[in-house]
N, C-alpha and C positions, 0 to 999 in steps of 0.2 A: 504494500500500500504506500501510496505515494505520501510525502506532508507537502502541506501550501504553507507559507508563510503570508498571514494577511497585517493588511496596513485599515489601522484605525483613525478617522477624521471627522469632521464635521463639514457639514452644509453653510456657506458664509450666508445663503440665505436664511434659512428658515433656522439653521442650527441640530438638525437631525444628524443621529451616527451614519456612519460612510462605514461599512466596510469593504475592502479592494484587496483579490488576490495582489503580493507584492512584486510578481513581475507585470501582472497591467497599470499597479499606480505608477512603475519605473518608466512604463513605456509612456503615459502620459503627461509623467514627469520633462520627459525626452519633446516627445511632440509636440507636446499644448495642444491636443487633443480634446474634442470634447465628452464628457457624462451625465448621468443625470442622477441627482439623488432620486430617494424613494419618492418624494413627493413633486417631481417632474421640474427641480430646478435645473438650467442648463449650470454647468462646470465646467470649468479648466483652469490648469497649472498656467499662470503667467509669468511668473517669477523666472528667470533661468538658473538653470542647476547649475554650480561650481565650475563644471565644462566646460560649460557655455559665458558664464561671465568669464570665465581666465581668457577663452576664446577673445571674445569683443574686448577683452580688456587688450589683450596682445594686437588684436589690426587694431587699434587703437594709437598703438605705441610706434605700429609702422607707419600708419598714417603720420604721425606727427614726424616720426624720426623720416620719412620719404618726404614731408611738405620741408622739410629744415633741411634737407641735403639740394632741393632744386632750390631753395633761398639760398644756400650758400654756391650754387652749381652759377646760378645768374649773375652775385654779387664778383664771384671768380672772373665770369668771364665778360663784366665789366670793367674790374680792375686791368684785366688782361687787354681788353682793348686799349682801355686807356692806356696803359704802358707803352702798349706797341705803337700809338700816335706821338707820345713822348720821345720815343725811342726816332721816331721819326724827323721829327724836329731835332734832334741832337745831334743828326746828321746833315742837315743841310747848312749854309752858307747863309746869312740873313742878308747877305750885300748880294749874291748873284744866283747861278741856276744850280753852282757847285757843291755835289753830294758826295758823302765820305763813304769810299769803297769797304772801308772795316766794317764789319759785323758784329753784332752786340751777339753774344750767348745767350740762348736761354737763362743757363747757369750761371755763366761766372760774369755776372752782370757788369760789377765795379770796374774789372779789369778790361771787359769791352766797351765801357767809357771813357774811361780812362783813355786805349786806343782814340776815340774817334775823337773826345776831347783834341790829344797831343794831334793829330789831323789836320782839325778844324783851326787851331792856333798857328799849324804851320802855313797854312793855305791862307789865310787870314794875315800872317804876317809877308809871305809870299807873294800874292796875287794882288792884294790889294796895300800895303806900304803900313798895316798896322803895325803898334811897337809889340815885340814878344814882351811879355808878363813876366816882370822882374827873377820869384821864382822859377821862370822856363829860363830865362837867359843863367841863371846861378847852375842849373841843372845842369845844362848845354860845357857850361864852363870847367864844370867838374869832369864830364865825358869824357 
């Protein structure tokens, strides 16, 4: 002979005992399915079982942690434009059409400024009769 384990509750309307084998109050538990007590109230579990809130609670957290990574994905490749039009400007000439053949690194940023900087002073004192920059001539002198 088989045993049932039943689940004991009440009726939120009328307040009448509920009793329910305990694998169909789990299943209803699960589903949010509907029943009816004895005296023809409609029922169902609304509540989510442990499951199901750790579920929604976890897309919850990807939601948020996926909305924070394209705000940082955007903010990125703001900065990054911008950069690259800086980077732009650091190379040209402000007197003529004259652009610095050096190339800035992704990486080693300083030192390809640096570069196009020393460039731009030479061509600058070159092409057009500026004076070199006291420190560039001290530099020069040390060489």
């Amino acid at each position: 002979m088989m045993a049932y384990n039943d689940v004991n509750f009440t009726c939120c309307v009328c307040g009448i005992a509920i009793t329910m084998p305990e694998g169909l109050y789990q299943q209803r538990v699960t589903d949010h399915g509907e029943f009816y007590c004895v005296n023809g109230h409609r029922q169902r579990f609304t509540q989510k079982d442990k499951k199901e809130q750790e579920i929604a609670r976890l897309r919850e957290e990807v939601r948020a942690r996926d909305s924070l990574i394209e705000t940082f994905r955007s903010e990125a490749n703001e900065l990054w434009d911008e950069r690259e039009g800086l980077i732009a400007l650091l190379r040209e000439c402000p007197l003529c059409d004259w652009r610095s053949s050096k190339r800035i690194p992704r990486g080693g940023v300083r030192a390809g400024v640096e570069r196009v900087h020393q460039q731009l002073v030479d061509h600058l004192a070159h092409d057009h009769g500026l004076p070199v920059p006291q420190e560039q001539r001290l530099l020069e002198a040390g060489a």
